[in-house]
C-alpha positions in Angstrom: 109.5 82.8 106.1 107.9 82.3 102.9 111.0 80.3 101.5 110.8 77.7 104.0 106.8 77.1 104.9 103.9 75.5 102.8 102.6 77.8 100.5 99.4 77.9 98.5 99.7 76.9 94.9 96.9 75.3 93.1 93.9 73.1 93.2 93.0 69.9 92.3 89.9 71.0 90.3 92.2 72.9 88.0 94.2 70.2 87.2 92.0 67.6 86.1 93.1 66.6 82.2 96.6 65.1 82.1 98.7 68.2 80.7 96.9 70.2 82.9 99.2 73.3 84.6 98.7 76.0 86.6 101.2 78.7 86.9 102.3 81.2 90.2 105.0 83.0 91.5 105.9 83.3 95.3 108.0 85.6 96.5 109.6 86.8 92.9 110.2 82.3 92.4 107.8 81.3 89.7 106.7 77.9 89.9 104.2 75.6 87.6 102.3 72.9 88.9 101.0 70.3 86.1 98.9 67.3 86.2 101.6 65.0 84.9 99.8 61.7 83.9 102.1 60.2 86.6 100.5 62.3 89.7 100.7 66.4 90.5 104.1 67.4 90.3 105.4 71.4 90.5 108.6 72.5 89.2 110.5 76.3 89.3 109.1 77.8 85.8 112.3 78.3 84.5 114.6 76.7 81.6 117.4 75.0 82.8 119.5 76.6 79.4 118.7 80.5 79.8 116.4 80.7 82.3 112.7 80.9 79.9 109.9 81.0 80.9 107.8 77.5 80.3 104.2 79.2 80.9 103.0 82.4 81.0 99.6 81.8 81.8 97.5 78.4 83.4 97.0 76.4 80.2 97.0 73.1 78.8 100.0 71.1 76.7 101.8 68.2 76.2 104.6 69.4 76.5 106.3 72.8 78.1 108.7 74.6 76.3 110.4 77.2 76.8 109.5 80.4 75.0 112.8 81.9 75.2 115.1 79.1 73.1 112.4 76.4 72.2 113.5 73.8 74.7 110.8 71.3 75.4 110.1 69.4 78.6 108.2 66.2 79.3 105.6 66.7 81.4 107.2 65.1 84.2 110.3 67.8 83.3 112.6 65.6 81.8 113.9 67.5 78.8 113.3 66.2 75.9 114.4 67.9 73.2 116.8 70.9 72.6 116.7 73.1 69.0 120.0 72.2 67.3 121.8 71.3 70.1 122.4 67.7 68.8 125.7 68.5 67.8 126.8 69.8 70.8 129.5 67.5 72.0 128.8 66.1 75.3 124.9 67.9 75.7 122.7 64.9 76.0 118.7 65.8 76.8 119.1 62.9 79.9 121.2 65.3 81.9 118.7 68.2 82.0 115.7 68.1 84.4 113.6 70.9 85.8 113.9 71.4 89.7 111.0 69.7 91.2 109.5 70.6 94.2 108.4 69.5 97.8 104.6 68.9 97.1 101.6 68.0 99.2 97.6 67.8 98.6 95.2 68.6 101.2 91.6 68.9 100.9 92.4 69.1 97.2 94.1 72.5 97.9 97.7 71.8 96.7 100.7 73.6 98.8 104.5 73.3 97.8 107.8 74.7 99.7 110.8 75.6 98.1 112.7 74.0 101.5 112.7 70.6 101.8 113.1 71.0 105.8 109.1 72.2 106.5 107.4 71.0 109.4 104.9 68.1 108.7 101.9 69.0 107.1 99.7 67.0 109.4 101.1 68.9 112.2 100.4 72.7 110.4 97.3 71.9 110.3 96.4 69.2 112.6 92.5 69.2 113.6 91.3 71.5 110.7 89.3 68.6 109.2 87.4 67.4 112.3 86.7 71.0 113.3 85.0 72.3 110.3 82.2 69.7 110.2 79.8 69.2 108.9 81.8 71.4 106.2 83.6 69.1 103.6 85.8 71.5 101.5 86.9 68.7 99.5 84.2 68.5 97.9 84.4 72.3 96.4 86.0 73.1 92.9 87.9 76.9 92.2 85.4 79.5 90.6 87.4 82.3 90.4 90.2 84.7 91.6 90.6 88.5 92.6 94.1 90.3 93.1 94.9 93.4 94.9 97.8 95.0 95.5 98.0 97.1 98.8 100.2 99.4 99.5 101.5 98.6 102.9 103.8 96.0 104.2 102.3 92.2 104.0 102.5 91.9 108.0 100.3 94.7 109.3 97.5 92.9 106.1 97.7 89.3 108.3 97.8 91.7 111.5 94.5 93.2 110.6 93.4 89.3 109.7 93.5 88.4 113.1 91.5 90.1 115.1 87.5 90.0 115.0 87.4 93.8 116.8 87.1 95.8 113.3 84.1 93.5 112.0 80.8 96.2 113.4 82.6 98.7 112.1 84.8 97.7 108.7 82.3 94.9 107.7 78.7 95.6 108.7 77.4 93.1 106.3 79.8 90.3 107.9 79.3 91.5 111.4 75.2 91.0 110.4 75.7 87.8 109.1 78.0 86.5 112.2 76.9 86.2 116.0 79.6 89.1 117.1 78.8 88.1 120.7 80.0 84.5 120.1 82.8 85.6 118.2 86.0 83.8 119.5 89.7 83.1 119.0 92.3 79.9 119.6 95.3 79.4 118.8 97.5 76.4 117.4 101.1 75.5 116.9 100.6 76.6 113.2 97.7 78.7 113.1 94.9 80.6 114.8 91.1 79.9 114.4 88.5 83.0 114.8 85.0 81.4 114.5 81.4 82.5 115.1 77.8 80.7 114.7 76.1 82.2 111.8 73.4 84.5 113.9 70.1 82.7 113.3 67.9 85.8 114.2 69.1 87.0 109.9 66.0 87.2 107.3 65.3 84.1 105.3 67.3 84.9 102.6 70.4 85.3 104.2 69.8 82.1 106.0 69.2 80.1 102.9 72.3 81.2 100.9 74.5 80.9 103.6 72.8 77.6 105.2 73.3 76.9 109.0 76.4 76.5 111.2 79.4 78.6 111.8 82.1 80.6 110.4 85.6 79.8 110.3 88.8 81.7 109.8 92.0 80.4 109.7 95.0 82.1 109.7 97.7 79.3 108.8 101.7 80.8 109.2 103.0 82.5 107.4 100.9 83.9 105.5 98.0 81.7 104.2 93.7 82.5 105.5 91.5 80.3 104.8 87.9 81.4 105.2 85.2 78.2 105.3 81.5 78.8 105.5 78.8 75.8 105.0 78.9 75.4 100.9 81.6 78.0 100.5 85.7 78.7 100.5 87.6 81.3 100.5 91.9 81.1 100.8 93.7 84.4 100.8 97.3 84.5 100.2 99.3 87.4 101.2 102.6 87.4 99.0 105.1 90.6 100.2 105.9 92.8 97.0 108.9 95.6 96.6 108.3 99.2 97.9 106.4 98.2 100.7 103.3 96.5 98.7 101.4 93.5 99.3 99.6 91.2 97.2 96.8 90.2 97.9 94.7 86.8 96.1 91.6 85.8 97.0 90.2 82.3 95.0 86.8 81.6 95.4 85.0 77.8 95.6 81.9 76.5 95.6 
């Protein structure tokens, strides 16, 4: 499933300078996504001699080479030059070009596939916009990330994501924070929507860091959450590991 849907891969606020690139790995693929002068582009994070790595880590260049043989890429992945390989007869830099992939920007929250054949964007997720508002998540820039790695399967993690039932008694600061009694559930095509009002009977405080309005929780297939309170953003992407783990990463904006 993960092979052939919109996955989570960056945002737009951490690719802002031209050279720009964020790195990731999906399903043991590791891609880059890099602010390319040209538009966002993400390619497969691997040399197209020996397999390299361009990128360990996000980071800034203006060029990506590989750290295994030295080969250097444009930023747009054209290779551009190849340590001594100039008299190789017949290698010509023109010929070698890192796989690109399919690449779409929402709400500055960038998602690629690895499979050309995905349904429509638009169509996954089709009234998102209009249903969050006044909510403008646009607007919001990444502040940080936390991983965790769990150790049971990556379904039975979304299973526990979808369902409101746990909240009094697995998140009594949530369950305070949300009307429970108003807590619902819908479901899409391509997702499902929990969403509660914010219970207005909470202290001052609470009310004035969390502002007024409602909770939402998406759960987008296959395995993308996005949590959106007034001012605030959460995604969560659930990536399957070996042995029966699960990784978990939660990014944080503001």
């Amino acid at each position: 499933a993960l092979y052939s849907s919109w996955q989570l891969a960056a945002h737009s606020s951490q690719l802002q300078q031209v050279g720009d690139y964020v790195v990731h790995e999906i399903a043991d693929q590791p891609i880059i996504v890099v602010n390319t002068g040209e538009g966002i582009k993400a390619f497969h994070n691997v040399c197209r001699h020996r397999a390299g790595p361009l990128a360990f880590e996000n980071g800034h260049a203006k060029t990506l080479m590989c750290k295994y043989h030295g080969w250097n890429y444009h930023l747009n992945g054209q290779l551009k030059s190849a340590p001594e390989m100039h008299t190789t007869p017949g290698f010509d830099v023109s010929d070698y070009q890192l796989p690109e992939l399919k690449l779409t920007i929402w709400q500055n929250l960038i998602f690629i596939s690895f499979n050309a054949e995905v349904p429509e964007f638009n169509d996954v997720i089709q009234g998102i916009e209009k249903t969050i508002l006044p909510i403008n998540i646009s607007s919001m820039s990444f502040y940080r990330r936390d991983e965790f790695i769990l150790n049971c399967n990556w379904k039975v993690y979304v299973e526990n994501f979808l369902e409101g039932y746990h909240l009094p008694h697995v998140h009594p600061g949530l369950n305070k924070l949300l009307d429970y009694k108003s807590y619902q559930t819908e479901l899409s095509q391509w997702y499902s929507y929990q969403f509660s009002p914010l219970d207005q009977g909470n202290d001052q405080a609470d009310q004035t860091f969390y502002g007024e309005g409602q909770a939402h929780y998406y759960f987008i297939y296959p395995n993308t959450m996005l949590n959106i309170l007034p001012n605030r953003l959460q995604t969560n992407q659930i990536l399957p590991m070996k042995n029966n783990q699960t990784k978990v990463i939660f990014d944080y904006y503001y």
